[in-house]
C-alpha positions as CSV (number, residue, x, y, z in Angstrom):
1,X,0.0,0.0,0.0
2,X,1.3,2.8,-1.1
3,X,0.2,5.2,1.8
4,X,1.5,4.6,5.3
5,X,1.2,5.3,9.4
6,X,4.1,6.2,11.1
7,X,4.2,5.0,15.1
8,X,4.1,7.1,17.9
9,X,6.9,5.4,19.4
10,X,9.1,6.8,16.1
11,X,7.7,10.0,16.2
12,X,11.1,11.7,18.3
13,X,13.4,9.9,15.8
14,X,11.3,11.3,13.1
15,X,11.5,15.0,13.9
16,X,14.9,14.8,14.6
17,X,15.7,13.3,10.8
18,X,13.3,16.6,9.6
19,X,15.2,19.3,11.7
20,X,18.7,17.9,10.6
21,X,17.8,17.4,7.1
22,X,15.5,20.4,6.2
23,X,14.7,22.8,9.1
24,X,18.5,23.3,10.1
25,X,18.9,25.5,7.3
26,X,15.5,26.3,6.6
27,X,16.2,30.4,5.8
28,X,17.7,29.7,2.4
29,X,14.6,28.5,1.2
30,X,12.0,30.5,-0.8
31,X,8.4,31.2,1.3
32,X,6.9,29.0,-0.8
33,X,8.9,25.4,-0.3
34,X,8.9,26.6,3.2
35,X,5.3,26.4,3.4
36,X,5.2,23.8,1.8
37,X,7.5,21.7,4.2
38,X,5.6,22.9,7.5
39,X,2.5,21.6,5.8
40,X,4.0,17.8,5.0
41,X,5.3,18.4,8.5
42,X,2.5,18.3,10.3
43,X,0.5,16.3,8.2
44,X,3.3,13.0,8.6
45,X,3.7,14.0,12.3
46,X,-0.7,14.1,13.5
47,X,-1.7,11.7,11.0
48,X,1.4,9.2,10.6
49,X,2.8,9.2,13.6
50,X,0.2,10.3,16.3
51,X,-2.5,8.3,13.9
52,X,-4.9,11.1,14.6
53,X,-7.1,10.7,11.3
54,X,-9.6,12.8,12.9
55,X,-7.2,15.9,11.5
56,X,-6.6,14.5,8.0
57,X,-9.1,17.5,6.8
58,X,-6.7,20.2,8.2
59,X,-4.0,19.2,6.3
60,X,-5.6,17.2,3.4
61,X,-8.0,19.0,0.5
62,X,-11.4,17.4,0.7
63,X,-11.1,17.3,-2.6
64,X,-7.6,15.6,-3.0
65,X,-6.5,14.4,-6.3
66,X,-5.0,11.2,-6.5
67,X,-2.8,9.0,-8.5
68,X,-2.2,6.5,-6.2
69,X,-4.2,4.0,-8.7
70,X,-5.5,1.7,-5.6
71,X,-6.9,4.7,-3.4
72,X,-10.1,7.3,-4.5
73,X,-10.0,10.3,-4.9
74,X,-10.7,12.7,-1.6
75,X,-10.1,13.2,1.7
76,X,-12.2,10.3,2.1
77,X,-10.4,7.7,0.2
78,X,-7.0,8.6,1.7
79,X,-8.8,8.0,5.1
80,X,-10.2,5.1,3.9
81,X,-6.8,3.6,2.7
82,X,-4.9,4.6,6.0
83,X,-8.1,3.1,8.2
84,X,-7.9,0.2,6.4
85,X,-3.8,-0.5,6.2
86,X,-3.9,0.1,9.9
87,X,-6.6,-2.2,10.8
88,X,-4.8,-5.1,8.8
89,X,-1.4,-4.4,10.2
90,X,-1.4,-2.7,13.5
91,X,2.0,-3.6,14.3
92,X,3.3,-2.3,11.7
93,X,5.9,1.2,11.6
94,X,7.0,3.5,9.6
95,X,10.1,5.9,9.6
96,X,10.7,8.8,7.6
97,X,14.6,9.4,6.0
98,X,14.3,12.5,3.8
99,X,12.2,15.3,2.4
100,X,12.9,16.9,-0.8
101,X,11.0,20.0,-1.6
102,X,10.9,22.7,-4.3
103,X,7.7,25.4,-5.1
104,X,4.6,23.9,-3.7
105,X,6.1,20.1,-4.3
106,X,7.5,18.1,-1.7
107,X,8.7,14.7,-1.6
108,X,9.1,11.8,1.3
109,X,11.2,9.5,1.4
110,X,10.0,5.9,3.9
111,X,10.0,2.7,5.1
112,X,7.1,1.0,6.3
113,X,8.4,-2.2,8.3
114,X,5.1,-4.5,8.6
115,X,4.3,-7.0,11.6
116,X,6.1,-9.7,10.0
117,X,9.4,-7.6,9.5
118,X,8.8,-7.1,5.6
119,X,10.2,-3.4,4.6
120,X,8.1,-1.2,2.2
121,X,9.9,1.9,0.7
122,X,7.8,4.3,-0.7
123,X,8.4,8.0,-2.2
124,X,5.6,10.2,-1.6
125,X,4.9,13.3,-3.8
126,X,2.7,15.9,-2.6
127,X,1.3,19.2,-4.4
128,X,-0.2,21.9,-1.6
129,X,-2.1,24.4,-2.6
130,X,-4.0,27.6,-0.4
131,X,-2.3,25.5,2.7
132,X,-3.7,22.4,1.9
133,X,-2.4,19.4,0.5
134,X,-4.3,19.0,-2.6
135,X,-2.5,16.2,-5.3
136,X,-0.8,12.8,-3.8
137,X,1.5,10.6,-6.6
138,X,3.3,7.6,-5.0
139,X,5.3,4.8,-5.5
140,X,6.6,1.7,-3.2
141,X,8.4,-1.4,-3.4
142,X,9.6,-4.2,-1.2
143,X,13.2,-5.0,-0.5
144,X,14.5,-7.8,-1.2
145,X,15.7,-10.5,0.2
146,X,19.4,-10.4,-1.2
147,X,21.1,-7.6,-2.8
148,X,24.0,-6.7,-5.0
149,X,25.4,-4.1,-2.7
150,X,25.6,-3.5,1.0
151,X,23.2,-0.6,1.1
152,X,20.0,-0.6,2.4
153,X,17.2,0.8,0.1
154,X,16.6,4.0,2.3
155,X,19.7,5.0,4.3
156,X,21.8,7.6,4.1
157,X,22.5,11.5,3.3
158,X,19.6,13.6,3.3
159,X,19.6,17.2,1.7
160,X,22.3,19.6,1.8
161,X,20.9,22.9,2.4
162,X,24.4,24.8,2.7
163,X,25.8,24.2,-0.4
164,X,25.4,26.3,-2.9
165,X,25.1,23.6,-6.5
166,X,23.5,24.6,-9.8
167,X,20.4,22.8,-9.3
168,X,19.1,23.3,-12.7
169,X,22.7,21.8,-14.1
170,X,21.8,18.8,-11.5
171,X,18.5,18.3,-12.9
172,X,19.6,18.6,-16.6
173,X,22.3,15.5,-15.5
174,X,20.0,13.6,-13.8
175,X,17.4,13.6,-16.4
176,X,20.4,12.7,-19.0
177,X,21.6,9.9,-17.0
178,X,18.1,8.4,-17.1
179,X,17.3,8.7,-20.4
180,X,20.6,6.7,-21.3
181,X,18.3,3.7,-21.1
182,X,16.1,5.2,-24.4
183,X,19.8,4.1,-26.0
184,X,21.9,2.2,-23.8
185,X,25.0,1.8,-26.4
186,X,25.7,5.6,-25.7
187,X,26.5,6.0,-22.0
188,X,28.2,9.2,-22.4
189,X,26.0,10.9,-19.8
190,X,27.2,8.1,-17.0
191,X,30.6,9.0,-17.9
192,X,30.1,12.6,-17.9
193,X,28.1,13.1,-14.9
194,X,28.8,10.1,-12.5
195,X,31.4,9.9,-10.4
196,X,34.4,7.5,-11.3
197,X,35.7,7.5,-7.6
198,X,32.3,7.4,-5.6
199,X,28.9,5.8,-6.7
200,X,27.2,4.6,-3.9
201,X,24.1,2.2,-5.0
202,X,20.9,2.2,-3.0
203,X,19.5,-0.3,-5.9
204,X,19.5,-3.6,-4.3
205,X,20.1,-5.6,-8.1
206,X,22.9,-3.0,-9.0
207,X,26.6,-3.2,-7.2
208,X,28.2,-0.2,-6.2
209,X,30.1,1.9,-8.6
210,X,29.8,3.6,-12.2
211,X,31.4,0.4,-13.7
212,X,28.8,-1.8,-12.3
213,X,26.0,0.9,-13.9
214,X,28.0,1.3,-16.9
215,X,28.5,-2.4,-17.3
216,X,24.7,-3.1,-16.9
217,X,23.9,-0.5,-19.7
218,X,26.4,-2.8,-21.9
219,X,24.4,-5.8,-20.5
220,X,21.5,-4.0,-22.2
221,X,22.7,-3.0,-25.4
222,X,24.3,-6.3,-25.9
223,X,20.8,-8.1,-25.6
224,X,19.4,-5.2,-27.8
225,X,16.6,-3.6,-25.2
226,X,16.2,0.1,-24.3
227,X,13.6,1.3,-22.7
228,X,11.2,4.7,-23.3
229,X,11.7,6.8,-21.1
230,X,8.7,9.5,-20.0
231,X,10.1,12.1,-17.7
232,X,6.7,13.2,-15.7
233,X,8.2,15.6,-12.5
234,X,11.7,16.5,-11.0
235,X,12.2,18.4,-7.6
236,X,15.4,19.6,-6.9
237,X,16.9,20.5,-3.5
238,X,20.0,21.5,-2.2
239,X,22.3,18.5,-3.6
240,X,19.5,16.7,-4.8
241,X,17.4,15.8,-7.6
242,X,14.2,13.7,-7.6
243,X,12.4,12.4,-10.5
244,X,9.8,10.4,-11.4
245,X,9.7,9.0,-14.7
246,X,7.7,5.8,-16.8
247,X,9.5,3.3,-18.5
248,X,8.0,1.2,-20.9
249,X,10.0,-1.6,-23.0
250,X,8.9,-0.7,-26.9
251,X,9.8,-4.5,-27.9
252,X,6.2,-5.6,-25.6
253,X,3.0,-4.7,-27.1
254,X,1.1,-3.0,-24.9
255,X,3.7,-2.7,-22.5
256,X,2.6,-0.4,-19.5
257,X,5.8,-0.4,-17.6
258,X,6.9,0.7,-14.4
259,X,6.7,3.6,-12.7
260,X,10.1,5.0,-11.1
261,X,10.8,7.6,-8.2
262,X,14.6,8.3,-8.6
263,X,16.6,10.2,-6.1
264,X,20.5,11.8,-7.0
265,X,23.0,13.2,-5.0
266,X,25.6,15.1,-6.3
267,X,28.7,16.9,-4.9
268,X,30.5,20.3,-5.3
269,X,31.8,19.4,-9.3
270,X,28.2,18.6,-10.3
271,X,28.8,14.9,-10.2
272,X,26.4,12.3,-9.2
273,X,27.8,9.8,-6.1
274,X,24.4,8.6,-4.8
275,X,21.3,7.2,-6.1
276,X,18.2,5.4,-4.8
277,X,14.8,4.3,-6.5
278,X,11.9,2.9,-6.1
279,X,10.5,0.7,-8.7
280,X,6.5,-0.3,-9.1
281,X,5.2,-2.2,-12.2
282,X,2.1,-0.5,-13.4
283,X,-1.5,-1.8,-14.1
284,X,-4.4,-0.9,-15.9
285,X,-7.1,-1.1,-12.9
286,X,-7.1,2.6,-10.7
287,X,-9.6,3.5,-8.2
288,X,-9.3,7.4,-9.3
289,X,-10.1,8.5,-13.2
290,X,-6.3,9.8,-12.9
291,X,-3.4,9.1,-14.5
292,X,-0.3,7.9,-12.3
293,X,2.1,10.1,-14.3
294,X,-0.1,13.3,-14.9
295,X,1.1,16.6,-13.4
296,X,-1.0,19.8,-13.7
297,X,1.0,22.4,-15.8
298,X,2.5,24.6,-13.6
């Protein structure tokens, strides 16, 4: 389930990854991202972790739109989805590792661990609007069992606020980088903008490294598949850059793909040394007459 409660006994562990990560440095944020962060704020900590759906509506638009393809649209069928994930699962927690923001767009970054000790990563986007939050796109993924790497699928950095990067060069590179796959025999953009000395692989089925993703781009090519790449929202933060993006194989009829929410670090020369993901194959059945990868135009 793509939505998620956050336990009250995690709520002091929470706040303390938010304040680090975002608030620390809060002042070199426009008004607008600030608001924006205060809003997902409060909204994770009284409804996730205090599980106080009684207060969904001050945070949440009664008329929420939502692209979450298993939940309705409305306040309602977010309350709906949480009531009913809680009530199968009451054991289960959630903790919260990053939040990256830009305009009136946010993103979370969490784990859900259920009562059986399976993890769930999901990355949340949010739209708010007039102090509400008013547009919900998710994605979420179980780790697996084994992995190529010894990196956990949520761990790690969270946003620099201090530094001072091009953000729009870090977007540009991180879009590049992703739509190598469209032709995987030119991996250019890897060399160009991933670091040869430090590539740190959240992807549990990818080692660490820019070999490792170079090599699996040749792996690719040499079985002749690429993938089309559709490119549906970016937020960029400090030294990050998130973006969700559609991949569909052109070489399977009716293919519908899987949806992607990938997250970049970069340092000070503009070079990409982490990345995470989460990966969720797509269907045609959706509770919400929305699509998954539509973003108003603004």
């Amino acid at each position: 389930m793509p939505t998620k409660y956050f336990a009250k006994t995690a709520a002091a562990s929470i706040l303390a990854v938010l304040a680090s990560s975002v608030f620390a440095d809060a002042q070199k944020l426009d008004e607008e991202t600030k608001a924006a962060i205060d809003l997902a704020e409060g909204f994770y900590e009284e409804v996730f972790v205090g599980k106080n759906l009684d207060n969904l509506g001050t945070y949440v638009a009664d008329q929420l739109v939502q692209h979450v393809a298993t939940i309705a649209d409305g306040a309602a069928g977010l309350t709906q989805a949480l009531e009913s994930q809680t009530n199968a699962d009451p054991d289960a927690t959630t903790a919260l590792y990053r939040m990256i923001a830009e305009g009136n767009y946010v993103g979370v970054h969490s784990v859900r661990t259920t009562g059986t000790g399976a993890q769930i990563v999901t990355v949340d986007i949010w739209r708010s609007e007039d102090g509400k939050l008013v547009e919900q796109w998710s994605h979420s993924q179980q780790v697996p069992d084994t992995a190529e790497n010894e990196n956990t699928m949520f761990e790690g950095p969270k946003p620099d606020l201090t530094t001072d990067q091009n953000i729009e060069q870090n977007r540009e590179r991180a879009i590049a980088v992703l739509n190598t796959f469209e032709d995987p025999t030119d991996t250019s953009a890897i060399t160009d903008f991933v670091s040869a000395e430090t590539y740190i692989q959240h992807n549990p089925h990818v080692p660490d490294g820019r070999d490792a993703f170079a090599g699996y781009l040749d792996y690719l090519a040499g079985e002749g598949i690429r993938f089309e790449t559709d490119i549906a929202k970016t937020i960029a933060m400090g030294d990050f850059v998130l973006v969700h993006s559609r991949q569909i194989n052109p070489a399977i009829e009716g293919d519908l793909g899987n949806g992607y929410m990938d997250m970049f670090r970069f340092n000070e020369d503009g070079l990409i040394v982490e990345h995470w993901d989460v990966e969720e194959a797509q269907t045609e059945a959706s509770a919400n007459g929305n699509g998954v990868f539509e973003y108003p135009n603004d």
